[in-house]
C-alpha positions in Angstrom: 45.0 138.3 111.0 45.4 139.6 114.6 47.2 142.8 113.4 44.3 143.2 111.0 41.6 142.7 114.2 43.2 145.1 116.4 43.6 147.6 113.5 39.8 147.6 113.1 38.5 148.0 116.2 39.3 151.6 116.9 37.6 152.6 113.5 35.0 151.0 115.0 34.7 152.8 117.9 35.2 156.2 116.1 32.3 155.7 114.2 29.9 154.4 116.7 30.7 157.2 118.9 30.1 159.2 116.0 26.5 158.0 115.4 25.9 158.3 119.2 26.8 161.8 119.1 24.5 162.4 116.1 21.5 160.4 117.8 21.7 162.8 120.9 21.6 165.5 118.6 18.2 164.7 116.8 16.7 163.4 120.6 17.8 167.2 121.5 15.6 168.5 118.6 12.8 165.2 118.4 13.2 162.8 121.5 10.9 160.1 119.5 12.9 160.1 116.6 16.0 160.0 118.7 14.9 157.4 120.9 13.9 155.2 117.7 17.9 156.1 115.8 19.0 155.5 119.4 17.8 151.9 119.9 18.7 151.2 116.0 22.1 152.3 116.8 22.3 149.5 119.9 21.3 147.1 117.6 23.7 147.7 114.7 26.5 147.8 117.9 25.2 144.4 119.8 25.6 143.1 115.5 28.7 144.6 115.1 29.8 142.4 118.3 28.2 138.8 117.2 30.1 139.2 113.9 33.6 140.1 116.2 33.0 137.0 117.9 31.9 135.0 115.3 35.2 135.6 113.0 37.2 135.1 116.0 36.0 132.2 117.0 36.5 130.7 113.3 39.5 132.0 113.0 40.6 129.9 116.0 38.5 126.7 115.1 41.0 127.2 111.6 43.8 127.9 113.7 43.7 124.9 115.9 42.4 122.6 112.9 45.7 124.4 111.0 48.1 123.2 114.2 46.5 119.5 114.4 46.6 119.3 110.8 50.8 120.1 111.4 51.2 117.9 114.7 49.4 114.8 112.3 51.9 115.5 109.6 55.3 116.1 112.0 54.3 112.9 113.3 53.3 111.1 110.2 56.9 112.7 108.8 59.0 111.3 111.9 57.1 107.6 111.5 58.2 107.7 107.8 61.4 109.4 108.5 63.7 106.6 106.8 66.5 106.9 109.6 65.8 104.6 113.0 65.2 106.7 116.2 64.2 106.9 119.0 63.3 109.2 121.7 64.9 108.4 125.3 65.4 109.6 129.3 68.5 109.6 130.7 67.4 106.2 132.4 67.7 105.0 128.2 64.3 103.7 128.4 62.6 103.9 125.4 59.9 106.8 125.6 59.2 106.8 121.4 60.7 105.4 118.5 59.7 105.1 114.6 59.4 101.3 113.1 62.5 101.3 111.6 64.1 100.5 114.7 62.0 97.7 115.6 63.4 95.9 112.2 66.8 96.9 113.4 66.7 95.7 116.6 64.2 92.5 115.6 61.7 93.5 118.6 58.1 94.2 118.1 57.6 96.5 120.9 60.4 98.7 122.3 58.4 101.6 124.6 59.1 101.4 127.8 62.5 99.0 127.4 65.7 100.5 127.9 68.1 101.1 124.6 71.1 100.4 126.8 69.8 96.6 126.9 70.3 96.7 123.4 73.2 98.2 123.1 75.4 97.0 126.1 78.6 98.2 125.1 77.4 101.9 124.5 78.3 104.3 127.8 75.1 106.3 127.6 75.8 108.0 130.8 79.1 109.2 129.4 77.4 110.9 126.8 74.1 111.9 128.2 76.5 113.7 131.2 77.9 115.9 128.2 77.5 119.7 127.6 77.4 119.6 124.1 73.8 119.5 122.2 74.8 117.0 120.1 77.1 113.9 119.8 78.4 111.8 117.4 78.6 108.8 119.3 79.5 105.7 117.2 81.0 105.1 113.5 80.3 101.7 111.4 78.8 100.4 114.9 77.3 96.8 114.0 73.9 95.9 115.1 72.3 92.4 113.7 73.8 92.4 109.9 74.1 96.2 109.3 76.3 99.0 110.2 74.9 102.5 111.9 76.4 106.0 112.6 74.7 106.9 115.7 74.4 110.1 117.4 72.4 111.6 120.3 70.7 115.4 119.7 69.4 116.7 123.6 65.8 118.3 123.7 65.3 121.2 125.5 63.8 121.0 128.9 60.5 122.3 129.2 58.7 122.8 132.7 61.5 120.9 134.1 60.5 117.8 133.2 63.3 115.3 133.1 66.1 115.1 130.1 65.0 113.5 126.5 66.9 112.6 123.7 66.8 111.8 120.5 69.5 108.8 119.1 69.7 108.6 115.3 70.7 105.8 113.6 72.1 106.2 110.2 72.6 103.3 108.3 76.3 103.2 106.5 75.8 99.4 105.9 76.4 99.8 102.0 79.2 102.2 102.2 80.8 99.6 104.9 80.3 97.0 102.3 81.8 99.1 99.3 85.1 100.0 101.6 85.2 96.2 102.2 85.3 95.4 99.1 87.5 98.2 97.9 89.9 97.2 101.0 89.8 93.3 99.5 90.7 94.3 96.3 93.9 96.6 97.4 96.8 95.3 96.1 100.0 94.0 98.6 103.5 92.9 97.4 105.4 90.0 98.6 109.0 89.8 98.7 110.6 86.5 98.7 114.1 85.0 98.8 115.2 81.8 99.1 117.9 81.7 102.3 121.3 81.1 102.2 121.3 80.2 98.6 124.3 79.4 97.5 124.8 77.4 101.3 121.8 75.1 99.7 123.2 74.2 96.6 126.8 73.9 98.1 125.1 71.0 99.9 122.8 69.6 97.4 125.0 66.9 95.1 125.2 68.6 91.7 122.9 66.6 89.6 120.1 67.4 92.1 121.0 71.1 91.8 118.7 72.4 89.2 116.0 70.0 90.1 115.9 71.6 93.5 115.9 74.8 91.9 113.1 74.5 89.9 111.2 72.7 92.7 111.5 75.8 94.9 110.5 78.2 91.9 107.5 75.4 90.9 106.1 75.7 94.7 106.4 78.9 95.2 104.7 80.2 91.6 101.6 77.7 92.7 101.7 79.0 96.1 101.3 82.8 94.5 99.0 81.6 91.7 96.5 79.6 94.1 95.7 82.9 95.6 95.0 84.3 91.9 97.9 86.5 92.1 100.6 87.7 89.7 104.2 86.0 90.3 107.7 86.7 88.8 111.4 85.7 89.3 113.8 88.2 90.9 116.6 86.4 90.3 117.8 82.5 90.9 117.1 82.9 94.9 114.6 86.1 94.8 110.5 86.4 93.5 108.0 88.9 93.7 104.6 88.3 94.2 101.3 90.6 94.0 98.2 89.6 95.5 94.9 91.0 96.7 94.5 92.1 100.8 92.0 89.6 100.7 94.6 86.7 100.1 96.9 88.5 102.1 94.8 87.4 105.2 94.2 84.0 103.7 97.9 83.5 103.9 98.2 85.1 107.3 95.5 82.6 108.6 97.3 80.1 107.3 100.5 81.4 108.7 102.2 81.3 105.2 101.8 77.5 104.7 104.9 78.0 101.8 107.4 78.1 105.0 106.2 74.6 105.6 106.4 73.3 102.7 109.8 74.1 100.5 111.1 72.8 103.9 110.1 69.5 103.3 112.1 69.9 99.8 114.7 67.1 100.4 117.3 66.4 96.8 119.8 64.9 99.3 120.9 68.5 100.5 122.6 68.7 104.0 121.4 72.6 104.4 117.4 72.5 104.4 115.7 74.9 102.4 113.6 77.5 103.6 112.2 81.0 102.5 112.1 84.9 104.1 109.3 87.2 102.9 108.7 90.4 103.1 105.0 91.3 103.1 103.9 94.8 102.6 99.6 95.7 102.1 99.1 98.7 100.2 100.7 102.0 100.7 100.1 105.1 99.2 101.2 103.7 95.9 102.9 100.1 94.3 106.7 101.7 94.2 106.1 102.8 98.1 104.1 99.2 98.8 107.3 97.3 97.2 109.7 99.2 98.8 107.9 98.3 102.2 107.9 94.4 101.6 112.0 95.1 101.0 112.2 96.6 104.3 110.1 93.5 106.0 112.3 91.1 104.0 115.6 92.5 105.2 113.9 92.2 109.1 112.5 88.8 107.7 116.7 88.2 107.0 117.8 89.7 109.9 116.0 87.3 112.3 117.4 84.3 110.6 115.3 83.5 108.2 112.5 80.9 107.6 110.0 83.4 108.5 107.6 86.2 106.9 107.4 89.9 108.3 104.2 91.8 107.8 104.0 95.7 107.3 100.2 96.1 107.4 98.5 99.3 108.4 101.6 100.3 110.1 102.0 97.6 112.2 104.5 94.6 111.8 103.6 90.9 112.0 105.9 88.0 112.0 105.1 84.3 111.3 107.3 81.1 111.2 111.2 81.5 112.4 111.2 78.0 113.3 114.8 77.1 112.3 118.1 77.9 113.4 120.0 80.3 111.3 122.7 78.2 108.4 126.2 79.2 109.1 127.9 81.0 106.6 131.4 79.3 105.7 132.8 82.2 103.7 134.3 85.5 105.9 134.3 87.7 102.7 131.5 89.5 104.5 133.6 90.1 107.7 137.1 91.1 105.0 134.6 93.9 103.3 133.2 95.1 106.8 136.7 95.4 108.4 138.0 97.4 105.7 135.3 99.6 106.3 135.5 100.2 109.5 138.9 100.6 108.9 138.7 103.3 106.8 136.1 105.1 109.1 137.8 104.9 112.1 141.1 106.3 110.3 138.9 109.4 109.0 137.5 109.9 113.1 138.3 112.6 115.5 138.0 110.3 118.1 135.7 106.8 118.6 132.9 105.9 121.3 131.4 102.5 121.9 128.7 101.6 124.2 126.7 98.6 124.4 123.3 97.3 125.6 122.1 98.7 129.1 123.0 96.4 132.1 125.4 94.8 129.9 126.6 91.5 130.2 130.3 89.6 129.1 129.8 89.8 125.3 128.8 93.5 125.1 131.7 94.6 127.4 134.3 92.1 125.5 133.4 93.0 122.0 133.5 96.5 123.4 136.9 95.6 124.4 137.7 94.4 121.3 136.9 97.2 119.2 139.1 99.3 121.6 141.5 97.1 120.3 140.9 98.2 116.3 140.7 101.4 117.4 144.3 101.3 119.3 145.4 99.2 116.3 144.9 102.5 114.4 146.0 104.6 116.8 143.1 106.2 117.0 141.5 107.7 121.0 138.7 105.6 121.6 136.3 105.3 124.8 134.0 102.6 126.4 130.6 104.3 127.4 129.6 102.7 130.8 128.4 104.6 133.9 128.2 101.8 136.3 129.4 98.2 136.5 127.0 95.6 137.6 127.7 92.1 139.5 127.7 89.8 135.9 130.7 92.1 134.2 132.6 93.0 137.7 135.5 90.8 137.8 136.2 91.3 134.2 135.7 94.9 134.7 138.2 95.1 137.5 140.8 93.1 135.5 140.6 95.7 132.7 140.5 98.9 135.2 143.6 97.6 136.3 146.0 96.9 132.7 148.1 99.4 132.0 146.6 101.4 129.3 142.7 100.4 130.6 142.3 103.1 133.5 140.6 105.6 131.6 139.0 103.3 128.9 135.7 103.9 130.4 133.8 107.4 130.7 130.3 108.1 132.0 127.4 109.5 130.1 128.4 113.1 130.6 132.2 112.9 129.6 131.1 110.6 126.7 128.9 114.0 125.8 131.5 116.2 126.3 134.1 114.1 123.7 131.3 114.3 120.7 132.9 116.0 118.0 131.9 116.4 114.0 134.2 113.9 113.0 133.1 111.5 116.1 132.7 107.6 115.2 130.3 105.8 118.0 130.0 101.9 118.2 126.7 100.1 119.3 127.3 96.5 120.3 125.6 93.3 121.0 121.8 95.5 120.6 120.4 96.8 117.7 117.9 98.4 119.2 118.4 102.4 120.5 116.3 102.2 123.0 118.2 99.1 124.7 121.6 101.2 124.4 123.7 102.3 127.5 123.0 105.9 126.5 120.4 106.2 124.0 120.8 110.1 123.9 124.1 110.4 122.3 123.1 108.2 119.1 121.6 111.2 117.6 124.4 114.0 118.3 126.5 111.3 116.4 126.9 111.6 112.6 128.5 108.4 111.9 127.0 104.9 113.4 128.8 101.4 113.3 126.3 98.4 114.4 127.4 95.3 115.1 125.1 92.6 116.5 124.2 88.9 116.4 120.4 88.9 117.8 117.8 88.1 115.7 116.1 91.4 114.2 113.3 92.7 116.3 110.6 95.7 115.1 112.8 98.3 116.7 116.1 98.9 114.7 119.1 101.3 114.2 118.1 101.4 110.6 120.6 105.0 110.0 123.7 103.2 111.0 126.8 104.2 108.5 127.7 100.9 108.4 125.5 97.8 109.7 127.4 94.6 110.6 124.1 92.4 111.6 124.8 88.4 111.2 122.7 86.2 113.5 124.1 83.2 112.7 127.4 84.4 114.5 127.2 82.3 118.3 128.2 86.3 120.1 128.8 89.2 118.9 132.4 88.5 120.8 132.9 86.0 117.5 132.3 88.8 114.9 134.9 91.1 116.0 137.5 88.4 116.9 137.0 87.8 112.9 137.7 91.6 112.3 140.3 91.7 114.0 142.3 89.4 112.1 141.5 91.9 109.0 142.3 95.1 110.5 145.8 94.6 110.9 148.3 91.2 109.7 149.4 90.1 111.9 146.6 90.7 114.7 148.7 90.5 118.0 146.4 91.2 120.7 147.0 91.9 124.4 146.0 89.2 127.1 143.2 91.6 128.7 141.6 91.8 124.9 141.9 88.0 124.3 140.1 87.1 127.5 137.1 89.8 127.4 136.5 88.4 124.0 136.7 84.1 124.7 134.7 85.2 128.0 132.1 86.7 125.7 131.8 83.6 123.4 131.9 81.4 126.3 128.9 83.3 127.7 127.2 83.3 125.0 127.3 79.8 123.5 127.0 78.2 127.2 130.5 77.3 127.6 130.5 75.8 123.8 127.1 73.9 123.6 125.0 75.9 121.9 124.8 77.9 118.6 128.5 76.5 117.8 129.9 76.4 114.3 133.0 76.2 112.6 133.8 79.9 113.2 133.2 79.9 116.5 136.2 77.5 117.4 137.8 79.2 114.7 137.5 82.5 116.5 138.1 80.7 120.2 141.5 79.1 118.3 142.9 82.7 117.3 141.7 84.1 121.2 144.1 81.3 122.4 146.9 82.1 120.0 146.8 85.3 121.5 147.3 83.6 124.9 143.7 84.1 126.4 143.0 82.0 129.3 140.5 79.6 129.7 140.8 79.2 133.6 140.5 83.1 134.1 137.6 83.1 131.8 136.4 80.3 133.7 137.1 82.4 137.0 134.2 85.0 135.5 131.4 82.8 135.9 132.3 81.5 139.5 129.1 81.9 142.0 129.3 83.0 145.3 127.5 80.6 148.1 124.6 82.2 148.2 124.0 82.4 144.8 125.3 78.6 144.1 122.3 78.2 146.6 119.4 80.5 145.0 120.3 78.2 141.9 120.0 75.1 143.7 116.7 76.3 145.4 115.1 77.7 141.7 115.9 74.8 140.3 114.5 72.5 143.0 110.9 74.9 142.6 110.4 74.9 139.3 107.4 74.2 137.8 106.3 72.4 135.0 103.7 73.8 132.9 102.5 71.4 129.8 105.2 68.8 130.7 107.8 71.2 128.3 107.9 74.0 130.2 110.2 74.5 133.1 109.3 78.0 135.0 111.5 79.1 137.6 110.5 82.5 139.6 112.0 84.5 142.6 111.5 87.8 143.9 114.4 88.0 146.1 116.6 90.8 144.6 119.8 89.5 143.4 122.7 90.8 142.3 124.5 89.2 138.9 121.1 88.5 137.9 121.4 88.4 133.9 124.1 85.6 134.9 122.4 83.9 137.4 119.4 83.2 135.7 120.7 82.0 132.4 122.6 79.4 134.5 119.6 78.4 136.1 117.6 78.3 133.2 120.7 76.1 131.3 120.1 73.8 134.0 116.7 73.2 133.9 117.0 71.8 130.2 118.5 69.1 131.5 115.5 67.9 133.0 114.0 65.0 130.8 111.2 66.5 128.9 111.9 69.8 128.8 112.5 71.8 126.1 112.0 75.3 126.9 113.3 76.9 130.4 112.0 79.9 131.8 113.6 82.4 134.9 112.2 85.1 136.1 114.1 87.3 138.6 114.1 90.4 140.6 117.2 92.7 139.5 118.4 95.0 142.4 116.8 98.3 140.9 113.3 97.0 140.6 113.4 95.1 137.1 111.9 91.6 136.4 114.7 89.6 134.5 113.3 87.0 132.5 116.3 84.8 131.1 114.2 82.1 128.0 116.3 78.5 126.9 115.1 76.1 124.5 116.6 73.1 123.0 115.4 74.5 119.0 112.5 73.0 119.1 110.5 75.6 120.7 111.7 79.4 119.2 112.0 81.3 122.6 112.7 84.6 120.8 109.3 84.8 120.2 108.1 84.5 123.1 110.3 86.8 125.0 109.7 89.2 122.0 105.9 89.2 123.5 107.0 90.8 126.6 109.2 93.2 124.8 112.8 91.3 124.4 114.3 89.1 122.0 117.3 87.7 121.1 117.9 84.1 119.8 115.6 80.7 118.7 117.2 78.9 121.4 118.3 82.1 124.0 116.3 85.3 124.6 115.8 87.4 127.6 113.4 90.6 128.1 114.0 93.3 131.3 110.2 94.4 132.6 109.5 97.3 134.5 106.5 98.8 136.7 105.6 94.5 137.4 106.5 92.3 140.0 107.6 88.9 139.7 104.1 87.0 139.6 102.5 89.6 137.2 105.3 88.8 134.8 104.9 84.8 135.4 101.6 84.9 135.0 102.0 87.1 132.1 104.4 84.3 130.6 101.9 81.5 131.3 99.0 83.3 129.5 101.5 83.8 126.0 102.6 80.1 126.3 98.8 78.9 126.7 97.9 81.3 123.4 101.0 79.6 121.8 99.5 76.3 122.4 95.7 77.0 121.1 97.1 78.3 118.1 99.2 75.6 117.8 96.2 73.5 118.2 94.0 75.4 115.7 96.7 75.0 113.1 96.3 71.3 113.3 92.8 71.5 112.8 93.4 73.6 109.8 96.1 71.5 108.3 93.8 68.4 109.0 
């Protein structure tokens, strides 16, 4: 319409001059008659004007009735706009808002509030600070009963006023409640096996045999069934069950009540019963969701037993572990393994062990001991060790100086150097890469051997060629003692080899109190055919004064925390400090009422120690494994770096409190 005005108003002009032009003409010839054309001519101009003004002035009453008739439907669009918003400063306070959000946020009233009242744990600032235009802020963010999407669009600054946004709210509450209830109906498989089966009905008389049999099956198909899920017999000792996600965390809350209960199964057998499972929630499909609850079942085994293991969402969750691990009276295990290694080490270039870092008297003497296959086979083999430390050195020393020992052990680099394609490496007493001497050299290695006696933790050497893993065994010291005797008849072994081995059992079974069986002496019986010597042994567990006094003064400090605990602490950097603080925390058990010990110690380089003993009762490898160790029910131990002493004690004191609530919650439950 204003192109059309300004096109009309020179045509205008044209012709009005025109007319003038024409009016002076006839006044030239008749001045009345031009005078009388002249003033009709000012007339028809002055109505030409009006009728300009008059259009424009109703085509701007139409234009500004046109732009309120818009701002009245923009705004009658945003306050029916069915997605909450509102309109902030960068202060948050609320400068506009639609009602939606006053049903969201149950207020009546929201101008002038601030949205960050409402939304506490929302950094505004963060976000208002940001270049970009628009944010998405939030996903599935709960407010009252629903679930929003929220993101902030910035408004462009106009006569620099202050910043103003706009913060959307889009609510996802029914596609939150549709994954829920698709995530609740996923499907997770549980793998179960009944441990140390044929140990159980060894020691159940034999008319109670197939009661308890079917006893265990009857409980565990209820157990399955209760939860509306499908069950099915593996085998005699094995079942597979299938249950929703949703049951899955039913069980989990419960902290797989089964474990409980088949252990109160008593048909007058000496060896209690109790279950591992292997829980896996859904993976990309059932055969990859099965063969996940395997893998947790064979951790479940590998920690003892009595326990489940949970693979869900790519974490893993353990529950249970309460008993000690059945000893296993037949070696046909240990005949098949030796023979195996056997024929490995024959088919090797050459053969590399190495144990945990820091190591201690039961990774250096089994590492001694597999020397001793090796040499056995006459086959070169090399002990992986780049310094000694105060808990191995007298034994070290006695082996640096045998005739035949100089050289047995290389540092990192020269263990590098002797890797060859055909090269056999040995990881002892860990199973856990990352705990190694050398970590590195695992992977230029083609052929693995593991042998170990901890309980299984979530780490794992899961590629070893061959994986000699029994935690029953009291040391890993005990398991190659047994190999020995397979590798070559008769097994004459040299004195050096005898003692590094009995030192290692002693170490590890506190001079023979704990974690003892039958194949233990057996083991200590062969050592002292072989002429190894208690009274050395002995000799490698003597303390200096000053330590004999550190663990006189941490016993004499210790505190006790929920008259169980004993907790002894010292940040005085000690050397032999793996060894010093297991003694300590052997002697604190023996103060009435305790039955779990605790020693936390500065190690020369800077690491807290923490040595953990228990009397069974109380499974300390669960605790330590909380603080990133592990090893046995009744002995564990973790190394902690970048903390001091207290932050690592008060650490400690905030996992055993958690133990106890949840201890306490579970009695609630269960009553």
């Amino acid at each position: 319409m204003k192109d059309k005005i300004k096109f009309n108003f020179p045509e205008v002009n044209i012709y009005m001059a025109f007319i003038f032009t024409l009016c002076l003409i006839i006044s030239y010839y008749d001045f009345i008659i031009g005078i009388f054309t002249l003033l009709i001519l000012i007339y028809i101009f002055y109505f030409n004007a009006r009728i300009i003004r008059l259009k424009a002035s109703s085509l701007m009453v139409n234009l500004r009735n046109l732009s309120i008739d818009m701002d009245e439907t923009a705004k009658q669009t945003l306050l029916e706009f069915p997605v909450a918003m509102a309109i902030v400063d960068e202060h948050t306070n609320i400068i506009w808002s639609n009602p939606i959000i006053y049903g969201m946020l149950k207020r009546d009233n929201l101008i002038g509030t601030k949205l960050s009242e409402y939304l506490c744990d929302i950094n505004f600032s963060y976000y208002f600070g940001s270049e970009q235009d628009e944010l998405h802020v939030a996903e599935g963010y709960r407010i009252g009963h629903g679930y929003y999407d929220i993101r902030i669009i910035k408004l462009p600054i106009q006569n620099g006023l202050e910043k103003k946004y706009i913060i959307y709210f889009f609510d996802v509450s029914k596609q939150i409640e549709l994954k829920e209830v698709y995530d609740n109906s996923k499907p997770a498989v549980l793998s179960i096996q009944i441990d140390g089966y044929d140990e159980v009905m060894n020691s159940t008389p034999d008319d109670f045999r197939p009661l308890m049999q079917s006893d265990v099956e009857r409980r565990v198909r209820l157990y399955i069934e209760q939860k509306n899920g499908i069950f099915t017999k593996r085998s005699s000792s094995k079942f597979l069950g299938i249950i929703t996600d949703f049951d899955l965390r039913e069980m989990e809350n419960s902290k797989f009540s089964i474990l409980d209960d088949v252990r109160e199964i008593d048909f007058s057998n000496t060896v209690p019963v109790t279950l591992s499972i292997g829980v896996s929630s859904f993976e990309s499909n059932l055969i990859e969701t099965n063969k996940n609850s395997l893998a947790a079942l064979e951790i479940a085994l590998g920690r003892g037993g009595d326990q489940a293991v949970c693979k869900i969402d790519g974490k893993t969750v353990f529950y249970g572990g309460k008993s000690k691990e059945v000893e296993k009276k037949t070696r046909v295990k240990a005949r098949i393994v030796a023979h195996g290694i056997k024929d490995l080490v024959e088919s090797a270039s050459n053969v590399l062990i190495m144990g945990h870092a820091y190591p201690d008297l039961d990774a250096i003497g089994s590492s001694i001991g597999v020397h001793m296959i090796c040499k056995m086979l006459n086959k070169d083999s090399h002990i992986i060790l780049d310094n000694s430390n105060a808990s191995i050195e007298e034994l070290y020393q006695d082996i640096i100086a045998q005739e035949g020992y100089k050289n047995v052990f290389v540092s990192h680099q020269k263990a590098e150097n002797m890797v060859g394609d055909d090269t056999v490496l040995f990881v002892m007493d860990t199973h856990r890469p990352s705990s190694t001497e050398y970590p590195d050299i695992i992977s230029r290695v083609k052929r693995v051997v593991l042998i170990d006696h901890h309980r299984r933790g979530i780490e794992f050497l899961d590629d070893a060629f061959i994986s000699y893993h029994e935690t029953y065994a009291s040391s890993t010291c005990e398991m190659v003692t047994e190999l020995l005797q397979y590798i070559k008849e008769p097994a004459n072994l040299d004195v050096v080899t005898a003692n590094s081995l009995l030192a290692g059992i002693t170490l590890d079974t506190k001079n023979f109190s704990f974690k003892t069986g039958v194949r233990t002496y057996e083991a200590a019986a062969f050592l002292r055919r072989n002429n190894a010597d208690p009274v050395k042994v002995k000799m490698y567990f003597r303390r200096d004064y000053e330590s004999f006094i550190t663990n006189a003064n941490s016993v004499k400090n210790a505190e006790i925390v929920d008259n169980i605990y004993a907790i002894s602490k010292s940040d005085k950097k000690i050397e032999n400090t793996s060894l010093i603080a297991s003694q300590i925390a052997d002697e604190l058990l023996n103060i009435q009422g305790v039955e779990a010990s605790f020693v936390v110690m500065l190690r020369p380089d800077n690491v807290v120690h923490v040595s953990a003993r228990s009397l069974d009762k109380i499974n300390v490898q669960l605790i330590m494994e909380k603080l990133g160790g592990g090893g046995h029910i009744d002995t564990a131990a973790t190394q902690i770096k970048g903390k001091s002493v207290e932050e690592v004690t008060q650490m400690l004191k905030e996992i055993l409190t958690s133990i106890k609530l949840e201890e306490t919650e579970q009695k609630i439950k269960t009553n």
